[in-house]
C-alpha positions in Angstrom: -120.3 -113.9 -160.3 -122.6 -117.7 -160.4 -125.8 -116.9 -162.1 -129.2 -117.8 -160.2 -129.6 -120.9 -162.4 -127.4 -124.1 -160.7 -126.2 -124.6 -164.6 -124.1 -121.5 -165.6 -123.8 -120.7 -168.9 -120.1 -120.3 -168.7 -118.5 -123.6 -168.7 -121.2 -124.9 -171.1 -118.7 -126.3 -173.9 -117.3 -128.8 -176.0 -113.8 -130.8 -174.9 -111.2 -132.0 -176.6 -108.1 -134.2 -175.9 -105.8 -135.0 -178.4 -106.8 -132.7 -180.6 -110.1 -134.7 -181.1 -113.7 -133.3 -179.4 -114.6 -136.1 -177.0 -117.4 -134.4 -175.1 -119.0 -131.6 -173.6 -118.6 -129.9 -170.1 -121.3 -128.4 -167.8 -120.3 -125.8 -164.6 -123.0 -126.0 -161.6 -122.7 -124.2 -158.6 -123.3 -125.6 -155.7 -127.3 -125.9 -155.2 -127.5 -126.7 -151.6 -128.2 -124.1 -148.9 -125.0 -124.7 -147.5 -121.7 -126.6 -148.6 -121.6 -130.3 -149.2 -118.8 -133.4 -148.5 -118.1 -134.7 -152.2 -119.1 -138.2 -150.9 -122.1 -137.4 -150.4 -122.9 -136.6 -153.9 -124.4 -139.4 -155.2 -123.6 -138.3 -158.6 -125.4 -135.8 -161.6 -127.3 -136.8 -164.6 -127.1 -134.5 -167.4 -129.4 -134.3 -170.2 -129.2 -131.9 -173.3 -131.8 -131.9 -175.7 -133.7 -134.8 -174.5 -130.5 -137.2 -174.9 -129.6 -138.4 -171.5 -126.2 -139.2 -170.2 -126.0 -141.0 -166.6 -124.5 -139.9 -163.6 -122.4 -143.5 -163.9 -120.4 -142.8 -167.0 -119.9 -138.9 -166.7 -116.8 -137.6 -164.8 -116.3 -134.9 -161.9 -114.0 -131.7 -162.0 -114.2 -130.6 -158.3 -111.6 -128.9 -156.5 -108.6 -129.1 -159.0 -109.4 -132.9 -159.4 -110.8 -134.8 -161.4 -112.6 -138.0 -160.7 -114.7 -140.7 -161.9 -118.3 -141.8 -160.5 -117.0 -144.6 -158.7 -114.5 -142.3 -156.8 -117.1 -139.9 -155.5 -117.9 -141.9 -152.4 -114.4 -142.2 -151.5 -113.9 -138.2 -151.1 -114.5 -138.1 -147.5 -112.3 -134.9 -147.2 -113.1 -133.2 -150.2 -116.0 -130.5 -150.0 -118.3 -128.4 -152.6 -118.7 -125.4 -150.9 -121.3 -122.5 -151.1 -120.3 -120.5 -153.7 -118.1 -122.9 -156.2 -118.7 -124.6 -158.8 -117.8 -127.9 -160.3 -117.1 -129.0 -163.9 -119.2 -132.2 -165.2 -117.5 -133.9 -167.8 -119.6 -135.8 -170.1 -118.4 -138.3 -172.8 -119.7 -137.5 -176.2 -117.9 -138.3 -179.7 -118.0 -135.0 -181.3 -119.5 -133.0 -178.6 -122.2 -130.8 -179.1 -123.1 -128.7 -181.8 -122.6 -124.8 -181.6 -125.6 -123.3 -180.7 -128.3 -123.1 -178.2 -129.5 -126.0 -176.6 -131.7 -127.0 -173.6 -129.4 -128.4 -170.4 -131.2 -130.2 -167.7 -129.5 -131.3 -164.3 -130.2 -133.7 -161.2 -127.5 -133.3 -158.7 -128.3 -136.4 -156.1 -127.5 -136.3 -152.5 -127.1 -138.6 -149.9 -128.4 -136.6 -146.9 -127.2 -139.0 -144.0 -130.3 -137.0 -141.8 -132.8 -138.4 -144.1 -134.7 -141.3 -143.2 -133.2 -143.7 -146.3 -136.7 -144.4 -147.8 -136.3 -140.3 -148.8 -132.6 -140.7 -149.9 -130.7 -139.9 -152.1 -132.5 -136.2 -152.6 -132.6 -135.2 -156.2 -132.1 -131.5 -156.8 -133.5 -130.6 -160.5 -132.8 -127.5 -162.8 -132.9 -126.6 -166.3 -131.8 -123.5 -168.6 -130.8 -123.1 -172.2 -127.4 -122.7 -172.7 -124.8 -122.1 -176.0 -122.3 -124.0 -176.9 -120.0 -121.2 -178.8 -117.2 -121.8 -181.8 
C-alpha cells in the first residue's frame, strides 16, 4: 500500500554495485492527480539532511528501466501512472548512514497547458525516513 507522503519510507536505502555502496535510493509515488508521460518530468531534486543532490546528476528507475536525466525527455511512450512509484537513484560514495534522516523532494513538471512563464511546476514534499542495516 503507498503511504500519504509522495516519499515512502520503503525504498529509502543505500545501493551498492560491486560490492561497493555507491549511493542511496528514494521510492515516490506518483504525486499528481492523475498519471503522467515520463517526458514530462522535468526531473527530481533530492535533498537529505540539508545536502542537496540535483535533478541533473541523479538517475530514474521507472517502469523496469532505468535512465539517466538527459533521457527523461526522450520517453514519449513511457508513463508514471496513479498509483506507482518510481525509484530515484542518487550517487553518493558511501551512501547514507543508518538511521533516521530528513528527505526532501521536488518532482518538476512540464505541464504543456501552462502558460511557460508558470512551467515547469515544482511539486514539494518532505518526511523523515531510515535508512536500515
Amino acid at each position: 500500500m503507498l503511504e500519504r507522503s509522495h516519499i515512502q519510507s520503503s525504498g529509502f536505502d543505500n545501493v551498492s554495485e560491486g560490492g561497493a555502496v555507491t549511493g542511496f535510493r528514494v521510492r515516490l509515488r506518483q504525486p499528481n492527480y492523475r498519471g503522467t508521460r515520463v517526458s514530462l518530468v522535468e526531473g527530481i531534486d533530492v535533498t537529505v539532511d540539508g545536502e542537496a543532490f540535483p535533478a541533473a546528476r541523479n538517475r530514474y528507475r521507472i517502469g523496469g528501466g532505468d535512465y539517466a536525466h538527459g533521457e527523461l525527455e526522450g520517453l514519449l511512450d513511457l508513463r508514471w501512472p496513479v498509483g506507482t512509484t518510481i525509484d530515484v537513484m542518487v550517487p553518493r560514495p558511501g551512501g547514507l548512514t543508518p538511521g533516521v534522516h530528513h528527505v526532501e523532494t521536488v518532482v518538476w513538471y512540464h505541464h504543456p497547458y501552462f502558460p511557460p512563464q508558470f512551467r515547469p511546476i515544482p511539486v514539494r514534499d518532505g518526511r523523515h525516513a531510515t535508512i536500515i542495516l
